[in-house]
Every structure is written in C-alpha cells, then in structure tokens.
Backbone as JSON Lines, residues from 0, in Angstrom:
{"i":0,"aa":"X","n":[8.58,-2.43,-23.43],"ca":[7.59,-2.43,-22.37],"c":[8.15,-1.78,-21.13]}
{"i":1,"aa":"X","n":[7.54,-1.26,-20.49],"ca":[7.89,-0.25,-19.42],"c":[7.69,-1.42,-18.1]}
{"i":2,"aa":"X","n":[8.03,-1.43,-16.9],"ca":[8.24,-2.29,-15.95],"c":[7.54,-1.09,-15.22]}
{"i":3,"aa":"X","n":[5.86,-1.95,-14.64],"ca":[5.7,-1.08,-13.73],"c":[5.97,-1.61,-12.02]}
{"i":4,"aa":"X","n":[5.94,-0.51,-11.37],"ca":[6.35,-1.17,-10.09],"c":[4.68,-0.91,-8.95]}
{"i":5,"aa":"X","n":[4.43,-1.36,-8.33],"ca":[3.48,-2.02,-7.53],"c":[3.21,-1.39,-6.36]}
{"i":6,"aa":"X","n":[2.43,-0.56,-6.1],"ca":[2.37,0.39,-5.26],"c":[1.6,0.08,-3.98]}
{"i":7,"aa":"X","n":[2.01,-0.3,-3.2],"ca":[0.89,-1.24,-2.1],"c":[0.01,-0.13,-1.05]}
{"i":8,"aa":"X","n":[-0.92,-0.07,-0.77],"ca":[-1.79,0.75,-0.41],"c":[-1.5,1.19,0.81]}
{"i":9,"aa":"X","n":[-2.11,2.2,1.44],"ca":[-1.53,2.81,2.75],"c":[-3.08,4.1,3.3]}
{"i":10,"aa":"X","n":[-2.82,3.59,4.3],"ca":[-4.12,4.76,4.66],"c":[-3.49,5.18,6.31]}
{"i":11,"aa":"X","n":[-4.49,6.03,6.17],"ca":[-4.29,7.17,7.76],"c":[-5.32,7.61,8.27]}
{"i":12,"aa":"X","n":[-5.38,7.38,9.73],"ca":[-6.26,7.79,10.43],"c":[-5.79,8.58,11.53]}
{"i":13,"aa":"X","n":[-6.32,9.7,11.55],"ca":[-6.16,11.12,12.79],"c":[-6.36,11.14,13.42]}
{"i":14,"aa":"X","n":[-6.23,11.08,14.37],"ca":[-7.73,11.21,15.49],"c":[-6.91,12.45,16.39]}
{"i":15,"aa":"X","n":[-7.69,13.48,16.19],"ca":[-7.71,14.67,16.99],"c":[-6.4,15.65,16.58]}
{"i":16,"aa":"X","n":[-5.2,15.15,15.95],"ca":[-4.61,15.53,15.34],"c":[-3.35,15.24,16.57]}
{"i":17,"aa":"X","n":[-3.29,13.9,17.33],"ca":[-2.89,13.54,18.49],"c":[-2.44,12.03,18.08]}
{"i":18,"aa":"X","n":[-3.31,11.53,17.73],"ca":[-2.8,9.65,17.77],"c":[-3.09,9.51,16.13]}
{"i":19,"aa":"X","n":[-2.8,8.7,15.72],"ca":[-2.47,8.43,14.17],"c":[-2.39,6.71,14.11]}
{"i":20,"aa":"X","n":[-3.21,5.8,13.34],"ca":[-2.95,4.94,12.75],"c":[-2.49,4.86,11.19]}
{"i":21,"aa":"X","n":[-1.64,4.26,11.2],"ca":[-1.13,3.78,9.66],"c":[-1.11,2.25,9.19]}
{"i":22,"aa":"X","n":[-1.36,2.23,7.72],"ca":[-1.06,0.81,7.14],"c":[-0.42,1.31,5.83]}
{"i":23,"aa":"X","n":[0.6,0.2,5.35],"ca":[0.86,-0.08,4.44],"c":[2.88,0.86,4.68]}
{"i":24,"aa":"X","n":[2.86,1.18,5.6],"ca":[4.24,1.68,6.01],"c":[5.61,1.0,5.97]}
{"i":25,"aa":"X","n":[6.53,0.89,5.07],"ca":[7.38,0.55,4.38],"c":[8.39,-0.2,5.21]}
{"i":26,"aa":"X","n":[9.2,1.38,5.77],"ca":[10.18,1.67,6.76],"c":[9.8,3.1,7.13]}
{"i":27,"aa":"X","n":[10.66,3.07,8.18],"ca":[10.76,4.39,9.02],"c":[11.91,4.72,8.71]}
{"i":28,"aa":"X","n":[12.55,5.91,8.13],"ca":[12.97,6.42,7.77],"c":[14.45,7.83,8.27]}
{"i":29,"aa":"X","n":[13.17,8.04,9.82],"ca":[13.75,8.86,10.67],"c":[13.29,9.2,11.86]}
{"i":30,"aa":"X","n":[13.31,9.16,12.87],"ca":[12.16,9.73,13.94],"c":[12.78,10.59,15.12]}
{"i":31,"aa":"X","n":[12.04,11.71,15.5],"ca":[12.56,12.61,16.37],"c":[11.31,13.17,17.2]}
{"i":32,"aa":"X","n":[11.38,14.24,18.08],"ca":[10.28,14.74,18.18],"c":[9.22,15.64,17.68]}
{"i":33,"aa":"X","n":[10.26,15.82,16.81],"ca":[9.53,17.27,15.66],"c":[9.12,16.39,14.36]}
{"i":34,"aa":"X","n":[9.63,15.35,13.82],"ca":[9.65,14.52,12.53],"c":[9.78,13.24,12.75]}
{"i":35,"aa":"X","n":[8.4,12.63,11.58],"ca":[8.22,11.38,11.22],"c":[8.74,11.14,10.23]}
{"i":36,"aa":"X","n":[9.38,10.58,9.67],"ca":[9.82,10.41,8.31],"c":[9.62,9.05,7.92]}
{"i":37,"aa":"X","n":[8.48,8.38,6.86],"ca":[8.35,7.24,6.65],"c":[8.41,7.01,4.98]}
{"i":38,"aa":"X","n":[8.06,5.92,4.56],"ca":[8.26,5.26,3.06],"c":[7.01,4.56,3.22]}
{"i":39,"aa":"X","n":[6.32,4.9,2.21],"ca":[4.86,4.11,1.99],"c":[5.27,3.51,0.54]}
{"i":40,"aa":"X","n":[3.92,3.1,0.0],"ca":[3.89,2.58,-1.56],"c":[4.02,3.48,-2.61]}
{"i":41,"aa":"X","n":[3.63,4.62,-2.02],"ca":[3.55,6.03,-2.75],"c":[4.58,6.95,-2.45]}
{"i":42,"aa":"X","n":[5.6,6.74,-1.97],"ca":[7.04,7.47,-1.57],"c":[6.74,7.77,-0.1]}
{"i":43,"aa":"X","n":[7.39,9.03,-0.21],"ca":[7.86,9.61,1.22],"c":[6.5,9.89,1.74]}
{"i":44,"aa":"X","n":[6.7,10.22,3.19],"ca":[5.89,10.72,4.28],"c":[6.04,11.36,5.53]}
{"i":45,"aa":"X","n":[6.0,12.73,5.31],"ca":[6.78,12.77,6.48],"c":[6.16,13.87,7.5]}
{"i":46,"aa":"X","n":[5.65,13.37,9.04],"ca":[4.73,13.93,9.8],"c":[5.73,14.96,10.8]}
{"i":47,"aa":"X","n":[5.03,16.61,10.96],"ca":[5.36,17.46,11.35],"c":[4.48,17.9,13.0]}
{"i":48,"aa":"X","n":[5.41,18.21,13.84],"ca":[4.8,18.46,15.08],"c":[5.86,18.93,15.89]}
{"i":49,"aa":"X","n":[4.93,18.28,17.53],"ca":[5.63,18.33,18.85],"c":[4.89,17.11,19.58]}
{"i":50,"aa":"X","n":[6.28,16.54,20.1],"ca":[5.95,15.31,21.08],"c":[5.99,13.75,20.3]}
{"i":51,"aa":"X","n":[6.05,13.82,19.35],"ca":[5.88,13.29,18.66],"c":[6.5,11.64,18.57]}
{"i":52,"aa":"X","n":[5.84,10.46,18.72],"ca":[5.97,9.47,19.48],"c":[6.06,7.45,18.97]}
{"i":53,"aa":"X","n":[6.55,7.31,18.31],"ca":[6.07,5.5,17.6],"c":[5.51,5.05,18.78]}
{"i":54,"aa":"X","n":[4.33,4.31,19.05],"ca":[3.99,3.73,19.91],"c":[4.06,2.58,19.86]}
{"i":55,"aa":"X","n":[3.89,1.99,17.92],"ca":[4.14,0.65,17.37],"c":[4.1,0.51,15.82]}
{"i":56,"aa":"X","n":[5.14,-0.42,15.57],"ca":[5.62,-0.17,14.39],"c":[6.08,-2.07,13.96]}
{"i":57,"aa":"X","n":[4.94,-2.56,13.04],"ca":[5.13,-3.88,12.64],"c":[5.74,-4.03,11.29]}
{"i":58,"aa":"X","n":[6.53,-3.95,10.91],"ca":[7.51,-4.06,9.69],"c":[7.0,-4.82,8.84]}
{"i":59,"aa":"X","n":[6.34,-6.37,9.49],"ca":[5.97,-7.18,8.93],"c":[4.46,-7.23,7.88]}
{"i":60,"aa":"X","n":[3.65,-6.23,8.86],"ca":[2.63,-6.03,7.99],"c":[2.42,-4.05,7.64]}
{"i":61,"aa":"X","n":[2.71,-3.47,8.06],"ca":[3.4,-1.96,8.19],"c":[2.13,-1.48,8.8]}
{"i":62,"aa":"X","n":[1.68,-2.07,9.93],"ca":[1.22,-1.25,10.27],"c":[1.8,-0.54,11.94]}
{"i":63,"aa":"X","n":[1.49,1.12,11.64],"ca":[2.07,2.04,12.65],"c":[0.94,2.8,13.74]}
{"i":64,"aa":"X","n":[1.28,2.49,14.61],"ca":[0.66,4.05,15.27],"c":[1.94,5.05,15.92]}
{"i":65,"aa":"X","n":[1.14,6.2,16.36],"ca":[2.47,6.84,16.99],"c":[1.32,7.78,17.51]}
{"i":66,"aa":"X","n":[1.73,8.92,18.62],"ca":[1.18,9.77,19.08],"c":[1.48,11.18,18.94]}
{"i":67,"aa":"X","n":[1.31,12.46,19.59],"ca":[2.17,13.7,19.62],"c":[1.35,14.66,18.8]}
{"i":68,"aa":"X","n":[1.53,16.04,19.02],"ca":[0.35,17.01,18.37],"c":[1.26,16.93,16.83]}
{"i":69,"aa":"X","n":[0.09,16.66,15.78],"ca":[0.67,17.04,14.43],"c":[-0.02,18.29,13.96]}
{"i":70,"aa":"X","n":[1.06,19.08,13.69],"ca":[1.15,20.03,12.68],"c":[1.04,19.93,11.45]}
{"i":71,"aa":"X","n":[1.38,19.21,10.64],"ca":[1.62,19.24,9.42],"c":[2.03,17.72,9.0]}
{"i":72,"aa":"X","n":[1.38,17.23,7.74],"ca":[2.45,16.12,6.78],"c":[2.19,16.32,5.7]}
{"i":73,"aa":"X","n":[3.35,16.07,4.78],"ca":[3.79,16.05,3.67],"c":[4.49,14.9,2.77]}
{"i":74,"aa":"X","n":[4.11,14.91,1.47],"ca":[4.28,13.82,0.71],"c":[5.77,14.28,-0.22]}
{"i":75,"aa":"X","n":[6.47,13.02,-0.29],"ca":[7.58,13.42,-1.53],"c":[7.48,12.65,-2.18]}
{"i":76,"aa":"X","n":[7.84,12.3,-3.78],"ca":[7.76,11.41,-4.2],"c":[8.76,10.38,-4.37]}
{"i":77,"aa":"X","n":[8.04,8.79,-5.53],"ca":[9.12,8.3,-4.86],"c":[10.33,8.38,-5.94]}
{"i":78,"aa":"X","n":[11.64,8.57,-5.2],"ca":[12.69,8.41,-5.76],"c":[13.3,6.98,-6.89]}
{"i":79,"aa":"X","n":[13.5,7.72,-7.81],"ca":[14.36,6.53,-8.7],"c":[15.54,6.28,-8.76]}
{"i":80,"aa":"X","n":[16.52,5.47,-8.5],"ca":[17.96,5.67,-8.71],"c":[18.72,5.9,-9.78]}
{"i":81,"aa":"X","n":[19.73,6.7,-9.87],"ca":[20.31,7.01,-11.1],"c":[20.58,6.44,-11.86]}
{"i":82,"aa":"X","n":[21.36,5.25,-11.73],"ca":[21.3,4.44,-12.69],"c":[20.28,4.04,-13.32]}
{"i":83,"aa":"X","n":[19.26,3.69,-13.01],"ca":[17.62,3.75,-13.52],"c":[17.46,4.31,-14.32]}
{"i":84,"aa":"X","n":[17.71,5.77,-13.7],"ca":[17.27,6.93,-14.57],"c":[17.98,7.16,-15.92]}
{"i":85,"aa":"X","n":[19.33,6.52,-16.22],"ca":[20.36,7.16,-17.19],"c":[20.45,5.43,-17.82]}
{"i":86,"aa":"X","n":[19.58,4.33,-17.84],"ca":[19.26,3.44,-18.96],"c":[18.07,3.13,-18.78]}
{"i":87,"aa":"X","n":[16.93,4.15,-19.03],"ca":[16.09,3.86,-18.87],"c":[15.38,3.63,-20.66]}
C-alpha cells in the first residue's frame, strides 16, 4: 500500500497585483524584496516582484498577507527526501 500524504488546501487572492491574501501557508521559506518563497500543501511557492512586503503571517492557521507590486509566481513541486526516494 502506498502512504498517501495529505495535502491541505491553500488559496490566493490578488488584489490589483499589490496586496495578496493567503491560506493554507506552511512556512515561509525566504523573504526579500524581490522574493516570496513559501511551502503550501502543494509544495513550493514562490512570489516575484518589487517592494515586496509580509504584512502578516499566522503559522498557526497559515494564513498570510503581504503587499508589493507582483510580477510573477511560480509553483515547484513538492520535494521528497532521498532516503524516501531510494526505499521506496
């Protein structure tokens, strides 16, 4: 039997391509002014811009906002660890 793992939901809201709400946000990963880098249920996430800002960030229930002009985000997937991978 295969062990599946549990992917907890996550959504995003834009607004203007300036302020951003999130749920379901893991950890934060990395933050700068050019890059968001987060962990959802569905792997990576990682928001591209200028100004770019956490305004609030609840660990406990994941939910985020942040501000700053976005350019761009992109998804990675999620990583397995090697050992995982080599008795699987």
């Amino acid at each position: 039997m295969e062990k599946t793992v549990e992917k907890k939901p996550h959504s995003i809201t834009l607004d203007n391509r300036s302020r951003a709400h999130l749920t379901g946000i893991t950890k934060v990963v990395a933050s700068s002014e050019r890059a968001l880098t987060l962990e959802t249920g569905a792997g990576g996430l990682t928001f591209y811009g200028s100004g770019l800002k956490i305004n609030k960030f609840d660990a406990d229930s994941g939910a985020m906002t942040f501000e700053g002009a976005v350019d761009k985000l992109e998804y990675s997937g999620v990583k397995i660890p090697l050992l995982k991978k080599l008795f699987k």
